[in-house]
C-alpha positions as CSV (number, residue, x, y, z in Angstrom):
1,X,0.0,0.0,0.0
2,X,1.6,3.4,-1.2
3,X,1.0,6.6,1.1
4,X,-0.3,8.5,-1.7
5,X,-3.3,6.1,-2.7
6,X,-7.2,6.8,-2.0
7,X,-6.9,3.5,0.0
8,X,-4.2,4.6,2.8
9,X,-5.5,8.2,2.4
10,X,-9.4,7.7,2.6
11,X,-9.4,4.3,4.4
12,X,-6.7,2.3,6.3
13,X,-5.3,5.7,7.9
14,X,-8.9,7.0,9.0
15,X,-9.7,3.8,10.5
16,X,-6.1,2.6,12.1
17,X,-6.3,5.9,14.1
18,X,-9.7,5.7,15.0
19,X,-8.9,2.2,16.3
20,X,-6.0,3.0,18.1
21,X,-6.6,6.1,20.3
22,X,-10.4,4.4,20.9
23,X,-8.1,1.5,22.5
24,X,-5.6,3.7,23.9
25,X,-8.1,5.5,26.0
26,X,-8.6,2.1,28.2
27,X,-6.1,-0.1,27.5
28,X,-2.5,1.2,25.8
29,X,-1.5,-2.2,25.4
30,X,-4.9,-3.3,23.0
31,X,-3.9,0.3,20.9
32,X,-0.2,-0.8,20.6
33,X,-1.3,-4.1,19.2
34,X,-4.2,-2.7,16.8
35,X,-1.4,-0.3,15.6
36,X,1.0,-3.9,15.2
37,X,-2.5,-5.4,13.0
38,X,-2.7,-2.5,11.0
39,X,0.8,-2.1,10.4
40,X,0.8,-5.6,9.2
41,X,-2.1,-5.2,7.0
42,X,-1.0,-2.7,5.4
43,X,2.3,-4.5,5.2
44,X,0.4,-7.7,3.2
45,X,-2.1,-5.3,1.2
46,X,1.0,-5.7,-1.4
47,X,1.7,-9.4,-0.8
48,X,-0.1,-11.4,1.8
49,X,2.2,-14.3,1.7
50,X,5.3,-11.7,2.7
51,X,3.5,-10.9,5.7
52,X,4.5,-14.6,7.0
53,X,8.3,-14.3,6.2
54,X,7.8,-11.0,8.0
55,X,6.4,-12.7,11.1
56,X,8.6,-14.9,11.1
57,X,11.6,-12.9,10.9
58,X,10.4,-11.0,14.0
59,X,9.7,-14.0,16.0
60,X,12.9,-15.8,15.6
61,X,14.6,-12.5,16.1
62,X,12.9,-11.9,19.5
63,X,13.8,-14.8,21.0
64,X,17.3,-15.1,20.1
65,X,16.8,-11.0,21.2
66,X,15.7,-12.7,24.6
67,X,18.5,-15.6,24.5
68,X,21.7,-13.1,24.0
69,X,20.2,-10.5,26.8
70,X,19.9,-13.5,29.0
71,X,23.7,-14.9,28.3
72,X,24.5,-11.0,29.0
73,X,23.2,-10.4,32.0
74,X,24.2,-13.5,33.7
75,X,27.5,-12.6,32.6
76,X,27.7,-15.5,29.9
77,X,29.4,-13.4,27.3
78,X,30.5,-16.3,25.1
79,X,27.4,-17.6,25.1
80,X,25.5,-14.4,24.3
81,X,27.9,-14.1,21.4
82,X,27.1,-17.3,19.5
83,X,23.7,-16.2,20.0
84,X,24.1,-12.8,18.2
85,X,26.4,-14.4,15.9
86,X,23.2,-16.7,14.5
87,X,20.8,-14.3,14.4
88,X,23.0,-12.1,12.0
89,X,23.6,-15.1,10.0
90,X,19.9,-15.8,9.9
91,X,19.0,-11.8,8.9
92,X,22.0,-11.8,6.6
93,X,20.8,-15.1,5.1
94,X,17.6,-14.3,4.5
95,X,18.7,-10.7,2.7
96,X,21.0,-12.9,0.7
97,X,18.6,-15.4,-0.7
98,X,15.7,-12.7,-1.9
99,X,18.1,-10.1,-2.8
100,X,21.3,-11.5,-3.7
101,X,20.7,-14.9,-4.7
102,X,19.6,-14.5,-8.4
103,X,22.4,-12.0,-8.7
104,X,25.3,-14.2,-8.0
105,X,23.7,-17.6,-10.1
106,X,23.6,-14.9,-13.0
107,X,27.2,-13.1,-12.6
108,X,28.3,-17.4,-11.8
109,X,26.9,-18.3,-15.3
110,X,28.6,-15.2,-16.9
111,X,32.0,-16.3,-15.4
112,X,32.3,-19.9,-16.1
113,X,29.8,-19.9,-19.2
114,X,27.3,-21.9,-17.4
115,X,23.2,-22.7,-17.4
116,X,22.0,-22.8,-13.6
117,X,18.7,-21.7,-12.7
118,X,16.9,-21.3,-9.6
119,X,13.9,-19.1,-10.9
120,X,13.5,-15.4,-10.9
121,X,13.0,-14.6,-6.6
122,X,11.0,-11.9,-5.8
123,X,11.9,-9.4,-3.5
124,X,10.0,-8.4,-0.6
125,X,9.3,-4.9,0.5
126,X,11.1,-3.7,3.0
127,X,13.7,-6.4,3.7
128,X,16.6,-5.0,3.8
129,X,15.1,-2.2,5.9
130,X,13.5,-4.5,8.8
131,X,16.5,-7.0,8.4
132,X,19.1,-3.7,9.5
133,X,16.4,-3.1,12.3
134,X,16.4,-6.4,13.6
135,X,20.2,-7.0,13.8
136,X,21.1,-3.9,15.5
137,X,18.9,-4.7,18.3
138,X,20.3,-7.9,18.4
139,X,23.9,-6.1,18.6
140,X,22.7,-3.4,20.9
141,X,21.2,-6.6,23.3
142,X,24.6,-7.9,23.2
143,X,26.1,-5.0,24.3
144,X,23.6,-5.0,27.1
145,X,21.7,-1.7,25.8
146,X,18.7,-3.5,25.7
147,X,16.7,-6.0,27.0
148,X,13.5,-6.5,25.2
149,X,10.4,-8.4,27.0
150,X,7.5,-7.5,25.5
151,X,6.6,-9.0,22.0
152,X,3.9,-6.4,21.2
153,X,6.2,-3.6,21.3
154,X,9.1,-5.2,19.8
155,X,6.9,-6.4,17.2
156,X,5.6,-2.9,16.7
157,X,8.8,-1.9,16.6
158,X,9.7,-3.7,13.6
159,X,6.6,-3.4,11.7
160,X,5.3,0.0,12.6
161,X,4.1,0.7,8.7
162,X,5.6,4.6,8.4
163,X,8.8,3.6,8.3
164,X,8.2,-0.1,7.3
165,X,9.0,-0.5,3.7
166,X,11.5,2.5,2.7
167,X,13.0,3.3,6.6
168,X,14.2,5.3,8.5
169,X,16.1,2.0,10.2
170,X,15.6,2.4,13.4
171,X,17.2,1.5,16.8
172,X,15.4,-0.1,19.7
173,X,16.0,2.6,22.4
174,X,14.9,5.5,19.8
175,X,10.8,3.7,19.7
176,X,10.3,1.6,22.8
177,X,10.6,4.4,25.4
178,X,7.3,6.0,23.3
179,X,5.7,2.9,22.8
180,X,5.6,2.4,27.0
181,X,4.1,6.1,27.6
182,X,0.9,5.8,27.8
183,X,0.4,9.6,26.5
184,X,1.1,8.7,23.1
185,X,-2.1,6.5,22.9
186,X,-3.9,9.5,23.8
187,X,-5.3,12.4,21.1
188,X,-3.8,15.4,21.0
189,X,-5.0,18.2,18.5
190,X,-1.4,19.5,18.2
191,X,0.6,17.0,17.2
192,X,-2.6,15.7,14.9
193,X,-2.7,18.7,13.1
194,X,0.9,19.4,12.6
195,X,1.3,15.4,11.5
196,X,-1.5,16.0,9.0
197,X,0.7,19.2,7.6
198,X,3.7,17.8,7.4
199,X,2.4,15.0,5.8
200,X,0.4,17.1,3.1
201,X,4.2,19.0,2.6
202,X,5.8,15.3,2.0
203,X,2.9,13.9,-0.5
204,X,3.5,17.5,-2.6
205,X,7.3,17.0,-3.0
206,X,6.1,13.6,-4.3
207,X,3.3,13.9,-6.4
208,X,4.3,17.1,-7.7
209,X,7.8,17.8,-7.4
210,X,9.7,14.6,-7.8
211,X,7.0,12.8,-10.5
212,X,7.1,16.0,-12.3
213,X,10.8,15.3,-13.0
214,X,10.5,11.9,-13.4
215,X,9.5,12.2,-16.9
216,X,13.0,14.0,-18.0
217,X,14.9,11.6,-16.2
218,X,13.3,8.3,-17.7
219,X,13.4,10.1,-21.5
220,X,17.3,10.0,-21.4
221,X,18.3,7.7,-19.0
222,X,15.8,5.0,-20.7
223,X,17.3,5.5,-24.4
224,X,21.0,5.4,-23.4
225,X,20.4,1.9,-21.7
226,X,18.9,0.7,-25.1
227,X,22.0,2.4,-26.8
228,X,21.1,5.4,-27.8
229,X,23.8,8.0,-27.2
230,X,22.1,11.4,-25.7
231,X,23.0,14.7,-26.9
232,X,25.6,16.2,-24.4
233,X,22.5,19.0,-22.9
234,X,19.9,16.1,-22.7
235,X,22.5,13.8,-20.7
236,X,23.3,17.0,-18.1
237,X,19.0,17.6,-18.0
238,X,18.4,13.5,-17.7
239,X,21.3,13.7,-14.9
240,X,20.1,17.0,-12.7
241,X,16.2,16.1,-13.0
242,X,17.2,12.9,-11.5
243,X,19.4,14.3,-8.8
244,X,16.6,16.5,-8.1
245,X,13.7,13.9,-8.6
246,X,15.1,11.2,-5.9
247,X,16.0,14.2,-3.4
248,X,12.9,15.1,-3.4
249,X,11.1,11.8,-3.7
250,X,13.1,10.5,-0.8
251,X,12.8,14.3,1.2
252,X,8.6,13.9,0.5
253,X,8.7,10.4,1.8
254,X,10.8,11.1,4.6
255,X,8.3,14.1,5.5
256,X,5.3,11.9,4.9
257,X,6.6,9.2,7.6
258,X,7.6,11.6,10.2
259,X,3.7,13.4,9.6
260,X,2.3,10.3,9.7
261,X,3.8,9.1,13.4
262,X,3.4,12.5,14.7
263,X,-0.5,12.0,14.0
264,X,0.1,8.9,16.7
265,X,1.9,10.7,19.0
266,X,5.5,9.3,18.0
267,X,8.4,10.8,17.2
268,X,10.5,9.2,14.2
269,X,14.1,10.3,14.4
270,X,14.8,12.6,11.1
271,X,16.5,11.2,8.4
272,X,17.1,13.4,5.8
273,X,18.9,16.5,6.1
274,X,19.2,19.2,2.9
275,X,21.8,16.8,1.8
276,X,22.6,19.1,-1.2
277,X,23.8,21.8,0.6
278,X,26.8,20.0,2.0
279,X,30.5,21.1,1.3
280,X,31.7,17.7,1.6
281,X,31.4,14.1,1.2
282,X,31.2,13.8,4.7
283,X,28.9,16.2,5.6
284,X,26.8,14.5,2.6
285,X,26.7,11.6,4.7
286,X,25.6,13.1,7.7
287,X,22.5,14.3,5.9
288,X,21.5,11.8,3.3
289,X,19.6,8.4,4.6
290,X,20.7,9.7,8.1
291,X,20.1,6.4,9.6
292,X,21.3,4.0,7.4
293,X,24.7,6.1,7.4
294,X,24.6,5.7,11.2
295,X,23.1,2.3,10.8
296,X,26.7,1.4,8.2
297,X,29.1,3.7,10.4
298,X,28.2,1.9,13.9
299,X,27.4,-1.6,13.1
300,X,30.4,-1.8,10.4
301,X,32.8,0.9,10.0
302,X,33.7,0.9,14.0
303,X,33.7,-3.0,13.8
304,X,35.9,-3.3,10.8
305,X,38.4,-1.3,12.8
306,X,37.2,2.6,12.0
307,X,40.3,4.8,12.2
308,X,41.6,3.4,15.2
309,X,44.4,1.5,13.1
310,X,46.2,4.0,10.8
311,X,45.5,5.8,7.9
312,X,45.6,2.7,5.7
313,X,43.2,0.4,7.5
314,X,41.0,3.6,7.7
315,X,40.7,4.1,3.9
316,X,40.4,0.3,3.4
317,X,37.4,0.7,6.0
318,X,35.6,3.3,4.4
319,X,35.8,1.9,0.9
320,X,34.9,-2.1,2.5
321,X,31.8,0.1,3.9
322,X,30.7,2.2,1.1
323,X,31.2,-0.8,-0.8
324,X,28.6,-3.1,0.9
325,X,26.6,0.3,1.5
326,X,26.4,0.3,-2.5
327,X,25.4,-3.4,-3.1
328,X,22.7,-3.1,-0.2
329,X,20.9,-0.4,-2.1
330,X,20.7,-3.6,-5.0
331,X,22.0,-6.7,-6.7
332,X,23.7,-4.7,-9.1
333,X,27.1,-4.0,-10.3
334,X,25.4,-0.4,-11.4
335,X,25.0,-0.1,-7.0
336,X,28.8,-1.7,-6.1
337,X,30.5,1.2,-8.2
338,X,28.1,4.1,-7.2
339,X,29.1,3.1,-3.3
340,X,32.6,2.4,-4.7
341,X,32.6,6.1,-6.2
342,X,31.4,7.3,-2.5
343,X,34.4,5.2,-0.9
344,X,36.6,7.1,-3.3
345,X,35.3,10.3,-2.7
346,X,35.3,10.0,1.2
347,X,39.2,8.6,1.3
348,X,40.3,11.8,-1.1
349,X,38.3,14.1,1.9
350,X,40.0,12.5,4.9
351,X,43.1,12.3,2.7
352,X,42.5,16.2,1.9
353,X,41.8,17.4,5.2
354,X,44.8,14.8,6.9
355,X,47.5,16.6,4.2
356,X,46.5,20.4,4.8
357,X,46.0,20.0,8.8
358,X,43.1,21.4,10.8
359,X,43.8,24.8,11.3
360,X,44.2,25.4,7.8
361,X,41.0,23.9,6.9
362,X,39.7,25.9,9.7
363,X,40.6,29.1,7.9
364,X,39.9,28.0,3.9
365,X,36.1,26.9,5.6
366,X,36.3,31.2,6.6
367,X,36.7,31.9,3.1
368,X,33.3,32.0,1.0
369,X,35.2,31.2,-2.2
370,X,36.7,28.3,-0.7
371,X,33.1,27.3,0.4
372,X,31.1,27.9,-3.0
373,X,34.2,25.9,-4.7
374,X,34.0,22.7,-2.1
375,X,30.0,22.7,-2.4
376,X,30.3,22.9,-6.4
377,X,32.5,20.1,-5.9
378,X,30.6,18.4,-3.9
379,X,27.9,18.5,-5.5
380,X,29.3,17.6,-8.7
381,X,30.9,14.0,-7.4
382,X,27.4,13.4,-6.1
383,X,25.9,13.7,-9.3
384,X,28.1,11.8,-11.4
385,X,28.0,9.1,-8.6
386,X,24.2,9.3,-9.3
387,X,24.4,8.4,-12.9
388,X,25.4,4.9,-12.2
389,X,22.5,4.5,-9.4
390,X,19.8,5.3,-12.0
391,X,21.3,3.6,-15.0
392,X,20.5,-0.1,-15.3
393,X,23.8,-0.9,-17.3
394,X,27.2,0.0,-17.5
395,X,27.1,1.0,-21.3
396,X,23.9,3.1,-20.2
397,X,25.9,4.8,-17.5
398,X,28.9,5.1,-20.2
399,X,26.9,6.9,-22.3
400,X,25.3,9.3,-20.1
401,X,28.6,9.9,-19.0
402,X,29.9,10.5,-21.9
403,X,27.9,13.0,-23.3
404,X,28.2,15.0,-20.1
405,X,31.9,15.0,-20.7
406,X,31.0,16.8,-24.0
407,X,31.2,14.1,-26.4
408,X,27.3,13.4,-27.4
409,X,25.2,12.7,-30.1
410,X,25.2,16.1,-32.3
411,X,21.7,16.5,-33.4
412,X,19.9,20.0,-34.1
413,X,17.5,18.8,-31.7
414,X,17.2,17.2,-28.9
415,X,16.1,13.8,-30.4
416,X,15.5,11.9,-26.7
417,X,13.4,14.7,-25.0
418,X,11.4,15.7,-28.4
419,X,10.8,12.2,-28.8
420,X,8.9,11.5,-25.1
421,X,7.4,15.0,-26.0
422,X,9.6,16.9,-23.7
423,X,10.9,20.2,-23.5
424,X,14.5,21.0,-22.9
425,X,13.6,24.8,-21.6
426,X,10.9,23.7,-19.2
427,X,12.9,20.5,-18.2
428,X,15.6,23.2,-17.7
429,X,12.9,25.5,-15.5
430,X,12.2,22.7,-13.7
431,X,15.3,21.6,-12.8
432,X,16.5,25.6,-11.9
433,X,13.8,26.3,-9.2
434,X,13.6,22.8,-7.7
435,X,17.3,23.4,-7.6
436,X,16.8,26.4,-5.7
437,X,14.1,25.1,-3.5
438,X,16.6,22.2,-2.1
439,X,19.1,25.1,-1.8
440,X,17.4,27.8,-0.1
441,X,14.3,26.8,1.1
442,X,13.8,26.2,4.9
443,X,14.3,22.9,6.0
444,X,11.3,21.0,6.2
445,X,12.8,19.6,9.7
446,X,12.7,22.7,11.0
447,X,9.1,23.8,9.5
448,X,7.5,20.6,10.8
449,X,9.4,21.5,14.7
450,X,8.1,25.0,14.2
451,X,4.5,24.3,13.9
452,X,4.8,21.1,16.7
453,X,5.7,23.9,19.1
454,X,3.0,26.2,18.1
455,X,0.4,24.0,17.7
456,X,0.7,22.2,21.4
457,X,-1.0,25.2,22.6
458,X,-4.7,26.1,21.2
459,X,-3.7,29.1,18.7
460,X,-6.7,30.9,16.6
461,X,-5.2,29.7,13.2
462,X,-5.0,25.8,14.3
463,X,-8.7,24.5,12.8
464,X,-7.8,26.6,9.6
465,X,-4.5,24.8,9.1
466,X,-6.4,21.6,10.0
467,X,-9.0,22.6,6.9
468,X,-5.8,24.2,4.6
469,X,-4.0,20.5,5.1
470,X,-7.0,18.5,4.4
471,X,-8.1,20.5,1.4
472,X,-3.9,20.1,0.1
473,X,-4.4,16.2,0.3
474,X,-7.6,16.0,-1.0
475,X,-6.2,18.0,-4.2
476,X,-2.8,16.3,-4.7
477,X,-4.5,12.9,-4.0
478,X,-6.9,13.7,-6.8
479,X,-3.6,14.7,-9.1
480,X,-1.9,11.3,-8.1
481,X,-5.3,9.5,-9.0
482,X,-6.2,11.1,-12.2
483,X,-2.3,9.8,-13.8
484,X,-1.9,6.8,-15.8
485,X,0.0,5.0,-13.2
486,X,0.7,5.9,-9.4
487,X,4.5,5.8,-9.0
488,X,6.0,3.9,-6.0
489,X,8.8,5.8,-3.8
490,X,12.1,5.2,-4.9
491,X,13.5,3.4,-2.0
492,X,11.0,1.0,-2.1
493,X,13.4,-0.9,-4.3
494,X,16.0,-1.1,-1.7
């Protein structure tokens, strides 16, 4: 079930919070597990038979969850070990076989020229998402941060359906805490309201911003995967619109999720972070899929050894990470070299900032050319980096890159765009003030903070944003419906 359907809109929403603050008036416990049958509804709305492997997944996790917070707190650290050791094989395994699994049989055949195979396997939603979940709270159990004992809220905390299929991945202390305060299963017109806001900004970055680019994207990208070698001003077009189409796709999702638990009275952590404004790598990584970069620095990086062994070892970590970052986002080669690129780029910052020394870093960052220049840069690597995410071949990728090197097709028009009935100047208007929303507007972090302050108290204006924020959905829901196809998110494929 998408977000930005007539069913979740005009249906399971309505009626999930109905149910739970009804329940959560008596009994917090009965509106915790409602919200755990409704998140697992709308879970199986796609595929029902998922919704067992789902179930499963969290049960087995919970009790070797249980099992390793035992060993730890009777002091059996060896024995709490082998425990977390299986349940990471067991997550890991089960990401391998639906993801991965089809993906190496295909790149074994290419290699040694062989016929093998075991049918095409379809992915489920959200695996790789609920499968990072689930082994950090086993880590975090062995570590003795947790100690899980009720299967409602843990199982909640897996399947809780904003952040379900496309993240944030999130970490056991950050939900449980709100899922034992009995406040949250209570109405509140504040946080309702400002929910319902933020989630109206999040579905209008989607169905209008980033599906309004879409188009410009797919009428380059598309051709230069079938062969066709773009003209060097479509392949910079095809390559910003999609820069610009999966910030803000991601941005409206990441809005929508954090609208929608605010309308139950919980606080997701923020994940997204006007990535585009960064004047780094790093920094880029601080705001983009906040926490699956926390998720990949704590739960690999520092285990592979961080930078606590030498400037070698360190480099070799960040590339091992960004590599395995890359393939995670999917069983492609396309996915190995964009987080391979990222590797790249972060070693050439440490290696940048380790060869100049702090304190003149310190005073280049004081200088506003030096700052312009680094984000341009930035900014520039990220792009480039993006080409190979979106293109579903290597030649495709080639090509694209190619022509934005200078060397494409020289037709008097623009053969790919015309052809999909595209304009290059209104791609190119797009492109500019989307550009300069993602640059200069407020932070929609910030906006949706904002009005939870103001709205906790009873202001004049709150039933007219309360009608303003209906009215918005009911329009861009009417918009989404009346296209030829409603587009999934982006990360749903990961």
């Amino acid at each position: 079930m998408l977000f930005t359907t007539p069913a979740f809109i005009l249906l399971f929403l309505p009626i999930t919070l109905a149910g739970y603050y009804l329940l959560g008036r008596r009994w917090h416990l009965a509106a915790a597990g409602w919200l755990l049958a409704a998140s697992l509804f709308f879970y199986g709305y796609w595929m029902p038979e998922f919704t067992l492997l789902l179930v499963a997944s969290i049960s087995c996790n919970f009790a070797i969850g249980r099992h390793i917070a035992d060993r730890a707190h009777q002091g059996a650290k060896p024995a709490a070990k082998r425990w977390m050791i299986l349940g990471i094989a067991l997550n890991l395994g089960l990401l391998a076989y639906f993801k991965y699994a089809n993906f190496f049989v295909d790149n074994l055949n290419a290699l040694v020229g062989g016929d093998w195979h075991i049918g095409r396997i379809i992915l489920p939603i959200g695996i790789s998402f609920y499968s990072f979940t689930q082994i950090a709270f086993l880590v975090d159990a062995h570590e003795g941060k947790v100690r899980e004992t009720n299967p409602i809220h843990y199982g909640l905390f897996v399947t809780y359906f904003p952040h379900l299929v496309a993240g944030p991945v999130l970490h056991h202390a950050q939900m449980m805490p709100q899922f034992a305060d009995t406040a949250v299963y209570r109405p509140r017109a504040g946080p309702l309201l400002a929910g319902a806001a933020i989630f109206a900004l999040g579905l209008f970055k989607k169905v209008v911003l980033a599906d309004g680019l879409a188009p410009y994207a797919d009428a380059v990208f598309s051709p230069a995967d079938a062969g066709r070698l773009p003209g060097t001003t479509e392949a910079w077009l095809g390559a910003v619109a999609y820069t610009l189409q999966l910030y803000f796709d991601f941005s409206g999702y990441s809005d929508m999720a954090i609208g929608l638990s605010h309308m139950f009275g919980i606080r997701l952590p923020f994940n997204f972070n006007s990535p585009y404004q960064a004047r780094n790598i790093s920094d880029f990584w601080r705001r983009w899929h906040i926490s699956l970069s926390t998720f990949l620095r704590d739960y690999l990086y520092v285990p592979l050894g961080g930078n606590r062994n030498g400037p070698v070892r360190r480099y070799l970590n960040l590339a091992a990470t960004m590599l395995l970052g890359g393939l995670w986002h999917g069983a492609g080669w396309t996915f190995v070299v964009w987080g391979g690129l990222h590797g790249l780029y972060l070693m050439v910052n440490h290696g940048w900032r380790a060869w100049i020394g702090e304190a003149r870093q310190a005073r280049l960052e004081g200088s506003r050319a030096y700052g312009v220049s680094s984000w341009l840069l930035t900014l520039l690597a990220v792009v480039v980096a993006w080409v190979f995410f979106r293109a579903e071949t290597f030649s495709g990728a080639g090509r694209m890159l190619q022509a934005m090197a200078g060397f494409g097709a020289s037709e008097p028009v623009q053969v790919q765009l015309w052809n999909a009935g595209l304009s290059v100047r209104t791609g190119a208007l797009w492109c500019g003030l989307l550009g300069a929303l993602a640059l200069l507007a407020p932070n929609s972090n910030r906006i949706g903070d904002a009005l939870l302050r103001t709205l906790t108290r009873p202001v004049r204006w709150r039933p007219a944003l309360g009608g303003a924020a209906s009215v918005a959905i009911a329009m861009l829901l009417l918009i989404n419906t009346a296209r030829d196809s409603v587009s999934a998110f982006i990360y749903f494929n990961f």
